[in-house]
C-alpha positions as CSV (number, residue, x, y, z in Angstrom):
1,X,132.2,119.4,136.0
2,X,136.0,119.8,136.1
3,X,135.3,123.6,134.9
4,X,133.0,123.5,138.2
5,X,135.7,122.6,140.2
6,X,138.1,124.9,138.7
7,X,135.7,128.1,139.4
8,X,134.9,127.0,143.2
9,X,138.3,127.6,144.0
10,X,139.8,130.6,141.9
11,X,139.0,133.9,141.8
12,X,136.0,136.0,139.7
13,X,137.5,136.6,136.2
14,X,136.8,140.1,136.4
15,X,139.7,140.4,139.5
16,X,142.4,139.8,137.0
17,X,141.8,143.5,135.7
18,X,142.1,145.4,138.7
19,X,145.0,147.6,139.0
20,X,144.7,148.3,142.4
21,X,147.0,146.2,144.5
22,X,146.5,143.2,142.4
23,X,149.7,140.8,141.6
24,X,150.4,137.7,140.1
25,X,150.1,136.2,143.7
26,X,146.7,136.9,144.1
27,X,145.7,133.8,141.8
28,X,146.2,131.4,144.4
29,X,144.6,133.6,146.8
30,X,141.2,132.7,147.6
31,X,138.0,135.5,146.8
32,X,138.1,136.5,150.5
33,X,141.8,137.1,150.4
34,X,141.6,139.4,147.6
35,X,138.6,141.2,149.0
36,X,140.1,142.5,151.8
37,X,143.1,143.7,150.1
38,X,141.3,145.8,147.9
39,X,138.8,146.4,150.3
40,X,140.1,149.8,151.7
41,X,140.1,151.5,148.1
42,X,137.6,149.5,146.1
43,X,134.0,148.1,146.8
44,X,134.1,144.5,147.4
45,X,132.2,142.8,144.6
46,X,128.6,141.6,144.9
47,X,128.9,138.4,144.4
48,X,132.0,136.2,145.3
49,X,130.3,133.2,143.7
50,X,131.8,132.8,140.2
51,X,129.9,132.9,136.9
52,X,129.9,128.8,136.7
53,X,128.6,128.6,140.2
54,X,125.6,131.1,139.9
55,X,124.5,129.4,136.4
56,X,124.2,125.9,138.3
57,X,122.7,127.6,141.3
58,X,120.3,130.0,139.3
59,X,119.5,126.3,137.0
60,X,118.9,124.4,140.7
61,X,116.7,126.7,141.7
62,X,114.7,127.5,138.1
63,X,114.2,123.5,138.3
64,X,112.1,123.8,141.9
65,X,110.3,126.4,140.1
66,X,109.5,124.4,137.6
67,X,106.7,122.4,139.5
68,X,105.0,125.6,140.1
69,X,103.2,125.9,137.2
70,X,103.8,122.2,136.5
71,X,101.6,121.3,138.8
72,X,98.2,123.1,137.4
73,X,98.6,122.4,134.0
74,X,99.5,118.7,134.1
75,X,96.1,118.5,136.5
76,X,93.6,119.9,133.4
77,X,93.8,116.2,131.1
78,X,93.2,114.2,134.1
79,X,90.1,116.2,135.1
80,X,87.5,113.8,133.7
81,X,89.1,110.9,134.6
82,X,89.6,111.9,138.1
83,X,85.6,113.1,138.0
84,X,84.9,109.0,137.0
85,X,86.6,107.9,139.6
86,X,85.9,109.7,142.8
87,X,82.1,109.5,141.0
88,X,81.4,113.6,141.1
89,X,80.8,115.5,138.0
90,X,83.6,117.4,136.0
91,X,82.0,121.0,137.7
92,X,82.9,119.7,141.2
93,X,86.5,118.4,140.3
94,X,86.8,122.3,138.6
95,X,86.2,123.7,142.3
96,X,89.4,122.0,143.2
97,X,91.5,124.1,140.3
98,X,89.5,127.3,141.8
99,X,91.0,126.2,145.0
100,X,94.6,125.0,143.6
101,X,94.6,128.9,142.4
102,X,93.5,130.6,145.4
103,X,95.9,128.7,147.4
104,X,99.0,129.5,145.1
105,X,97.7,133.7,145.5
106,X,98.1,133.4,149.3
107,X,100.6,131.0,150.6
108,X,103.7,132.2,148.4
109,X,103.5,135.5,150.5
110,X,104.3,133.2,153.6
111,X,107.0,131.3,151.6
112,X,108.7,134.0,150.4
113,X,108.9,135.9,153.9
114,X,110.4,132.8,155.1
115,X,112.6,132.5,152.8
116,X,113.9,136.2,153.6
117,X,114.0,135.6,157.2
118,X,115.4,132.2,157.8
119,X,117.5,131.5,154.1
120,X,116.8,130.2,150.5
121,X,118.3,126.6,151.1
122,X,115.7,125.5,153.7
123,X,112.7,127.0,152.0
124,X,113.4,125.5,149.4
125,X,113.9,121.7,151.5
126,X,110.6,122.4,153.1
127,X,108.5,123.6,150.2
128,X,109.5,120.4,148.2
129,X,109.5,118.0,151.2
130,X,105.9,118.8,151.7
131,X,105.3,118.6,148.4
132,X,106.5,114.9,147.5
133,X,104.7,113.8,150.7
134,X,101.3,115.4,149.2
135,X,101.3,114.1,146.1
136,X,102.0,110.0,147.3
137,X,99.0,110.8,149.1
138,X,97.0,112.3,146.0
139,X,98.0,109.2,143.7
140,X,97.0,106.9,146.4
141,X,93.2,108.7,147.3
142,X,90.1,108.2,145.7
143,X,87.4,110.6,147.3
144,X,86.8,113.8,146.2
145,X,87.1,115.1,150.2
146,X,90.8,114.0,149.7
147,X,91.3,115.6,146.5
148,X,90.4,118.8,147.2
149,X,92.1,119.2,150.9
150,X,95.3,117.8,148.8
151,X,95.4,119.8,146.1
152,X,95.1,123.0,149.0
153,X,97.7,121.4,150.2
154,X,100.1,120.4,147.5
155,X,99.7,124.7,146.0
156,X,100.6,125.5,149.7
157,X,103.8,123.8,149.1
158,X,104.9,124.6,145.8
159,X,103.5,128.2,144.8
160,X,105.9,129.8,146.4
161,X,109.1,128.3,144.8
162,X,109.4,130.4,142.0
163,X,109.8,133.3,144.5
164,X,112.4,132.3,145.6
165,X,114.3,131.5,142.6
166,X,114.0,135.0,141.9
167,X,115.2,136.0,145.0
168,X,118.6,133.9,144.6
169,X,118.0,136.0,141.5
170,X,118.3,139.2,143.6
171,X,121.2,137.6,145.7
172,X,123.6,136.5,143.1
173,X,123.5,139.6,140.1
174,X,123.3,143.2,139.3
175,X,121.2,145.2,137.5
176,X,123.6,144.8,134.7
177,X,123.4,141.4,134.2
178,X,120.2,140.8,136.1
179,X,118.0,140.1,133.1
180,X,119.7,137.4,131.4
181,X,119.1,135.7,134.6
182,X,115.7,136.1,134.9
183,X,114.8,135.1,131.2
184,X,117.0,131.6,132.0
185,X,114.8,131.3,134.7
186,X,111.6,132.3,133.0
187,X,112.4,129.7,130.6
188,X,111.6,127.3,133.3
189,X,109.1,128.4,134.2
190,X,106.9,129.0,131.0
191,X,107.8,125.8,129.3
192,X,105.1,123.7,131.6
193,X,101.7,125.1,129.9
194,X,102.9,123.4,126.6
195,X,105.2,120.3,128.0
196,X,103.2,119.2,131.2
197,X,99.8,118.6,129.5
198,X,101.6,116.7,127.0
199,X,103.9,114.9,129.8
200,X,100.0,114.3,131.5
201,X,98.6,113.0,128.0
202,X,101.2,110.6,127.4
203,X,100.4,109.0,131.4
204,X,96.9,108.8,130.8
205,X,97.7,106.5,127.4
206,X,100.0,104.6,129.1
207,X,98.4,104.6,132.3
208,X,95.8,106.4,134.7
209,X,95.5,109.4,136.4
210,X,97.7,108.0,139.6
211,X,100.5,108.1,137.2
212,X,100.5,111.8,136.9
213,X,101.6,112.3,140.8
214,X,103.9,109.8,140.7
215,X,105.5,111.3,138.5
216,X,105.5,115.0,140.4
217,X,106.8,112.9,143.5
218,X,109.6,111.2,141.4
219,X,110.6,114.0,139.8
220,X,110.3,116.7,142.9
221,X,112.3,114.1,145.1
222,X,115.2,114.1,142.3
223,X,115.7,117.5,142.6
224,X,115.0,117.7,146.3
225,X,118.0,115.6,146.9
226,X,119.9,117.7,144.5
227,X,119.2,121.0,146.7
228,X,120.0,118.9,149.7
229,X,123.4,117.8,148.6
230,X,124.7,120.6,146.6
231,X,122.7,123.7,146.8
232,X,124.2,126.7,149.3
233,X,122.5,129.8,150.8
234,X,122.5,132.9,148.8
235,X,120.7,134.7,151.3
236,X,122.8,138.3,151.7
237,X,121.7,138.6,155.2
238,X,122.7,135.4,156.2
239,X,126.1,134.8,153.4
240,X,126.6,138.6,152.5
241,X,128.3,138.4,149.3
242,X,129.3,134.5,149.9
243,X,132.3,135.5,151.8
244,X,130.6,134.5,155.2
245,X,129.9,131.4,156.0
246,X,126.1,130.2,156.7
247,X,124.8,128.0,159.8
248,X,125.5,124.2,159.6
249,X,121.6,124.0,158.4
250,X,121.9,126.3,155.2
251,X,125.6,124.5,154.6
252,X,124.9,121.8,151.7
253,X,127.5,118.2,152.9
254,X,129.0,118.6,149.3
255,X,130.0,122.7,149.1
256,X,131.1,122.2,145.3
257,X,129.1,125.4,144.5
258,X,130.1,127.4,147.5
259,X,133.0,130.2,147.6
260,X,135.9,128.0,148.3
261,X,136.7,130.6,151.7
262,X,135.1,132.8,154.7
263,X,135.7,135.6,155.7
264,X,134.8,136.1,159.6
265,X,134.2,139.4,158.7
266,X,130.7,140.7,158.2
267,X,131.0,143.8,156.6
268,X,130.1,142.3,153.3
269,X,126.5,141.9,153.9
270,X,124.4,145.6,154.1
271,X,121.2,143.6,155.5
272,X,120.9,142.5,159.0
273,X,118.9,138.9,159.2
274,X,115.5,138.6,160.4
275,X,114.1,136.7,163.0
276,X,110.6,135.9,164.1
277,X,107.8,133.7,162.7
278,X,106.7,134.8,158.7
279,X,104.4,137.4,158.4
280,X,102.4,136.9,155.2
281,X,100.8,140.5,155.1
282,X,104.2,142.1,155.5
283,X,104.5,141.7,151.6
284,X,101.2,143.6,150.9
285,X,103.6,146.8,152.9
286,X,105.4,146.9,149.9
287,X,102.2,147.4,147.6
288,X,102.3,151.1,149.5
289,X,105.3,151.6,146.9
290,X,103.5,153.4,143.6
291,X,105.7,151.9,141.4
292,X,105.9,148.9,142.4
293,X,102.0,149.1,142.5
294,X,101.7,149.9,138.9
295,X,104.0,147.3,138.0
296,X,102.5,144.6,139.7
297,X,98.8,145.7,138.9
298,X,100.1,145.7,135.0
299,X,101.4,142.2,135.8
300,X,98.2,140.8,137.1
301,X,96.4,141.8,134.0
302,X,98.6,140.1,131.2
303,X,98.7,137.1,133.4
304,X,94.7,137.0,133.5
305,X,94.8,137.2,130.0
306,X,97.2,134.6,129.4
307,X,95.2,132.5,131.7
308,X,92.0,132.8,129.8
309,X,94.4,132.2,126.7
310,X,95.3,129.0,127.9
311,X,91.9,128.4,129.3
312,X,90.3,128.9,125.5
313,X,93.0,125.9,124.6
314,X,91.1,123.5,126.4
315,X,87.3,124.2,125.8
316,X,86.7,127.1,122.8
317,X,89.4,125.1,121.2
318,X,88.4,121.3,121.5
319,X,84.3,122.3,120.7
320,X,85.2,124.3,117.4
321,X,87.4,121.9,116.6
322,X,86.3,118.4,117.9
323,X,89.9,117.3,118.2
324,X,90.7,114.8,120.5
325,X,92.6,114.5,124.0
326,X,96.1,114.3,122.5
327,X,95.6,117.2,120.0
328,X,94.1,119.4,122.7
329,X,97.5,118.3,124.5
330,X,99.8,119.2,121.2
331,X,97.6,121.9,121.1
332,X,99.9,123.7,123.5
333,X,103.0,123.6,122.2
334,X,103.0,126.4,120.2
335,X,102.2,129.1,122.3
336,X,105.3,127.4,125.1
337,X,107.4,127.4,122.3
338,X,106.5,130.8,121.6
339,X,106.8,131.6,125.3
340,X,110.3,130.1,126.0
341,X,111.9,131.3,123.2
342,X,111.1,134.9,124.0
343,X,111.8,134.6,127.4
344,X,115.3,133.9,126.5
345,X,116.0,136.7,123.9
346,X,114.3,138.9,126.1
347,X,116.6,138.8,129.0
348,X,119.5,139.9,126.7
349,X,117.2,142.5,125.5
350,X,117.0,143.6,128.9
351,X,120.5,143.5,129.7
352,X,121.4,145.6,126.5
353,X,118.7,148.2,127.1
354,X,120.0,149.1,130.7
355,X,123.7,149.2,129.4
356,X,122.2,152.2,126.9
357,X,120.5,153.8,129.3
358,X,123.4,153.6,131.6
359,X,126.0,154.4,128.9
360,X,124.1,157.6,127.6
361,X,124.3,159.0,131.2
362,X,127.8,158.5,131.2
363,X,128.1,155.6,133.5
364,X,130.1,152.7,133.3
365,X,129.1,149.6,133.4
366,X,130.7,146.9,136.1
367,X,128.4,143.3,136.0
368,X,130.2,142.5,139.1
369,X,129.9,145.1,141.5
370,X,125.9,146.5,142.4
371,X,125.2,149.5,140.4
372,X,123.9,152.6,142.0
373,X,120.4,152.6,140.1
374,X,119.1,156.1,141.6
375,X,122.2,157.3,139.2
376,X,120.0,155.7,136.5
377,X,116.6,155.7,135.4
378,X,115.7,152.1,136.1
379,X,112.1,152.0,135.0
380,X,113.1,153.3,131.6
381,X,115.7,151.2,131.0
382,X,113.6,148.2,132.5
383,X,110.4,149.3,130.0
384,X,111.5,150.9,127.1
385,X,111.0,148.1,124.5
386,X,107.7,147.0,126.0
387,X,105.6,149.6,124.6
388,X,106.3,148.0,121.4
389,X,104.8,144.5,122.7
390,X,101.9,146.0,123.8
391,X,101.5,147.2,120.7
392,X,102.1,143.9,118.5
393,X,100.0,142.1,121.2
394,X,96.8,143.9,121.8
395,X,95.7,143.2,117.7
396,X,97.1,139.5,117.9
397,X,95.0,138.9,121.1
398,X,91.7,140.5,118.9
399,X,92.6,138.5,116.0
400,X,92.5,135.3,117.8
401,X,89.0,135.8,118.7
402,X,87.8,136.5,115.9
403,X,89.4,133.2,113.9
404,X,87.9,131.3,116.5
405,X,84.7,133.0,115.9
406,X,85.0,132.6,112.3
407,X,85.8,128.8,112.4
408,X,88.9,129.2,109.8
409,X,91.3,126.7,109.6
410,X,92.8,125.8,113.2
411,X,96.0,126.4,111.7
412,X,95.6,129.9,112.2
413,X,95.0,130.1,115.8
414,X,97.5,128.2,116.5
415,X,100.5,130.5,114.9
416,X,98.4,133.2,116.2
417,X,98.9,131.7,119.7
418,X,102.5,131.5,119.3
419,X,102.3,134.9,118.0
420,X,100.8,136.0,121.6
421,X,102.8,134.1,123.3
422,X,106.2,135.3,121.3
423,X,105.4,139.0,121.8
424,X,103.5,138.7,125.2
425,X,106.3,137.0,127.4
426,X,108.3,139.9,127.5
427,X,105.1,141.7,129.4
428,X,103.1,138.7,131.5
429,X,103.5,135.4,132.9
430,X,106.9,135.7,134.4
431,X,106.9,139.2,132.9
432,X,110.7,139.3,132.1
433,X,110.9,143.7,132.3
434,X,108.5,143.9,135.4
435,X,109.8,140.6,137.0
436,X,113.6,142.7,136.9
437,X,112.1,145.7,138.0
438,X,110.4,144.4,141.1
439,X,113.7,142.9,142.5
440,X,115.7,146.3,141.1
441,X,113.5,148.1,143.3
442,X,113.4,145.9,146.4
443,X,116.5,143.9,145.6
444,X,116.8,143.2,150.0
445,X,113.1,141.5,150.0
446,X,113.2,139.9,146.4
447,X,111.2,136.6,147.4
448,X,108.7,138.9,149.7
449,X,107.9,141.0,146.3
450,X,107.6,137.8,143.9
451,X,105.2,136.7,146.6
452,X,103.3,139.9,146.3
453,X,103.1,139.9,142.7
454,X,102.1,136.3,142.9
455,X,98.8,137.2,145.3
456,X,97.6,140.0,142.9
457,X,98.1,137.6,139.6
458,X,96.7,134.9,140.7
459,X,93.8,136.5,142.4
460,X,93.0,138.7,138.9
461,X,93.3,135.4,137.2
462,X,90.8,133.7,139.5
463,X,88.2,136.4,139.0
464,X,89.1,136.2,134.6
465,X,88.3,133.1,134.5
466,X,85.5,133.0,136.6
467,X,83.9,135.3,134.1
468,X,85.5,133.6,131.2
469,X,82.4,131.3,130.2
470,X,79.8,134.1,130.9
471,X,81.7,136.3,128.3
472,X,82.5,133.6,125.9
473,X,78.2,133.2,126.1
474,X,77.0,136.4,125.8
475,X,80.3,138.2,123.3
476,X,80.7,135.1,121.7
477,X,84.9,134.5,121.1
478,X,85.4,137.2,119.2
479,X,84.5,140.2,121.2
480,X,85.8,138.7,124.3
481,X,89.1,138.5,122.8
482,X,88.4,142.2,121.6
483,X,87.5,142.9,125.0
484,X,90.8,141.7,126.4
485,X,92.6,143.3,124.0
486,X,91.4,146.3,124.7
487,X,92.2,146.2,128.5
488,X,95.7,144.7,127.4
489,X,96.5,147.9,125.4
490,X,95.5,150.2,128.5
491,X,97.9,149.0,130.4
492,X,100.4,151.2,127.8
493,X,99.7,154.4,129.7
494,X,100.5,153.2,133.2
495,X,103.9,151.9,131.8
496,X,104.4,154.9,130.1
497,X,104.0,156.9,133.5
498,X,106.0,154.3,135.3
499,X,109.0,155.1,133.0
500,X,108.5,158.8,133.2
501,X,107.5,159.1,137.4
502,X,109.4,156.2,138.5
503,X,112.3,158.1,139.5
504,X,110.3,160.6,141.4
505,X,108.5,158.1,143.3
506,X,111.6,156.4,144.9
């Protein structure tokens, strides 16, 4: 914490190196101070916040996330209990995670509009505001009317807030150092298919379902009074840089991870704030972008698949195997191990590809200023180690299948899963190369595009697993799995052309 305090009020590291009308003064000289002394012969920096400030912020806001995905997977153990209770069958307590999924493919294109227009801070208090209320009153009802307007609810709330964790994403880095931050956040936010059915498992022993939103309102009110008392706006149109100062309502009381100075001066931001009520079907205008089309149709697909990968956990899975509730929970694990671990060595992996691709085009390299990307071929530098995923994937996800099919040992679908899960992360879920791209291309409307991508994966995911069952019937595991493997490996060529066109499309 002291380090904390010591980076709120001294100058980014990188400032000491400048040889252009920096002294020895200049470190008792607040950021804003030293901005507009070098301002007239050097671009300010893009970011006043200092490294120690962004990590906390980035970790703040990767923590709201969290309960996005939280939320649906630490539902799926309660499902029969919940069917006893409110005295329906287990098919009509399904309709509500049809619904839950639905909801979180439309509403985050209405939170993450908002949270361009009006700032990140108050998003975020509203999203998770709602969302404490919501689940008291889910622990506390016991018809099935109740669960299923709730659970609308409680998605509507809470969908969108990994959108705008990548936007703070898109507020706080450059492409240089971009990825690094998205894997740390990714980490986040793939940990909950493995940890919350276990976290859900362990409730049910110990208690019933009730316990399991308790717990969501416990833990979403912690961190809600976290953001309220220490979280600042990162919006650019709103804070620039960080060198102007916000409205009173997107000011946190204790500013420890706020630039310690303003500047009055405005010409630090290049975005001028919105105004007006959300529009949710303003972030299907940025679909119209080809690129960003083929990247967040190749999304959509390795999310569907990692949905019905995740779905085989809990039925294919428990039959072939007759395990019981907490194995079907530990069951998990592997493939969220897999899935975090990845995500954080793929976010330097990202980092290091686009310093080669910048350094072989003879550009240098500056983490703190924004980087000129139509200089560089982004969508190659973004993509270029994915083809090799793909490939490693596509044969795993047949593989899988088939050992299901075969009934061998359950040891082997297991490592197989956190195979997948190792060599898909880079490509799906929170798609570490595509997730960068998509703010790299729209780096002003980072939420809005999150919340875009959000509405076609979700939506493809809905459909996959509507037709999971009928193909697990009629192909049996093993050809399913084929089946998805096969679609998995076409998405090679549209990478492939993304990399190769993407420049041309700008």
């Amino acid at each position: 914490m002291a380090s904390l305090i010591r980076d709120a009020h001294s100058p980014e590291r990188h400032l000491d190196k400048q040889p252009l009308g920096y002294n020895l003064d200049d470190v008792e000289k607040p950021n804003s101070a030293i901005a507009d002394r070098i301002a007239p012969t050097q671009t300010p920096p893009y970011s006043v916040f200092s490294t120690t400030q962004k990590k906390w912020i980035i970790f703040i806001a990767a923590l709201a996330g969290w309960f996005s995905t939280a939320s649906s997977f630490i539902y799926f153990p309660a499902i029969p209990f919940l069917a006893r209770d409110t005295t329906v069958s287990v098919e009509s307590i399904n309709l509500t995670v049809t619904s839950y999924l639905i909801a979180s493919g439309i509403f985050p294109s209405i939170t993450g509009d908002a949270a361009d227009r009006y700032g990140r801070r108050p998003a975020f208090i509203v999203c998770l505001s709602v969302y404490a209320i919501i689940n008291i009153g889910l622990a506390v009802q016991r018809s099935f009317a109740s669960l299923f307007v709730l659970r609308m609810i409680q998605s509507a709330a809470i969908s969108g807030t990994f959108s705008i964790a990548y936007g703070i994403i898109g507020d706080l880095t450059t492409p240089a150092d971009r990825g690094g931050y998205t894997g740390f956040v990714s980490v986040f936010l793939n940990t909950p298919p493995s940890i919350a059915p276990l976290i859900s498992g362990l409730l049910l022993i110990r208690w019933s379902w009730p316990s399991i939103f308790w717990f969501l309102t416990i833990a979403s009110s912690i961190v809600l009074l976290i953001i309220i008392i220490f979280l600042p706006e990162t919006r650019r149109s709103i804070v620039g840089n960080g060198s102007i100062g916000p409205p009173t309502i997107n000011t946190p009381p204790i500013p420890i991870l706020s630039p310690s100075h303003h500047s009055s001066k405005d010409h630090y931001s290049s975005e001028k704030a919105q105004i007006g009520l959300p529009n949710p079907l303003s972030v299907l205008s940025l679909l119209k972008n080809r690129s960003t089309l083929v990247a967040v149709c190749c999304y959509g697909i390795y999310y569907t698949i990692y949905s019905c990968l995740q779905a085989s956990l809990s039925t294919v899975f428990v039959e072939t195997y007759n395990i019981s509730g907490l194995i079907a929970g530990l069951s998990y694990i592997p493939f969220g191990v897999a899935c975090a671990t990845s995500a954080f060595l793929a976010g330097r992996i990202i980092d290091r590809d686009y310093r080669k691709t910048a350094e072989s085009r003879g550009m240098s390299i500056d983490q703190f200023r924004e980087d000129d990307i139509s200089k560089v071929p982004i969508e190659y530098a973004r993509l270029r180690t994915n083809k090799y995923c793909v490939a490693l994937c596509a044969p795993l996800i047949a593989g899988y299948g088939w050992a299901l099919q075969l009934k061998v040992h359950m040891a082997l679908p297991l490592v197989l899963q956190f195979l997948i899960g190792f060599t898909m992360q880079p490509l799906f879920t929170n798609l570490q190369s595509l997730n960068t791209l998509l703010v790299d291309f729209h780096p002003q409307r980072s939420s809005s595009v999150q919340a875009a991508n959000n509405l076609v994966r979700c939506e493809l995911a809905a459909a996959g697993l509507a037709v999971l069952d009928i193909m697990l019937r009629a192909l049996g595991p093993g050809w399913c799995f084929v089946t998805f493997a096969v679609v998995h490996s076409l998405t090679l060529p549209s990478l492939w052309v993304l990399g190769k066109q993407g420049p041309n499309w700008r």
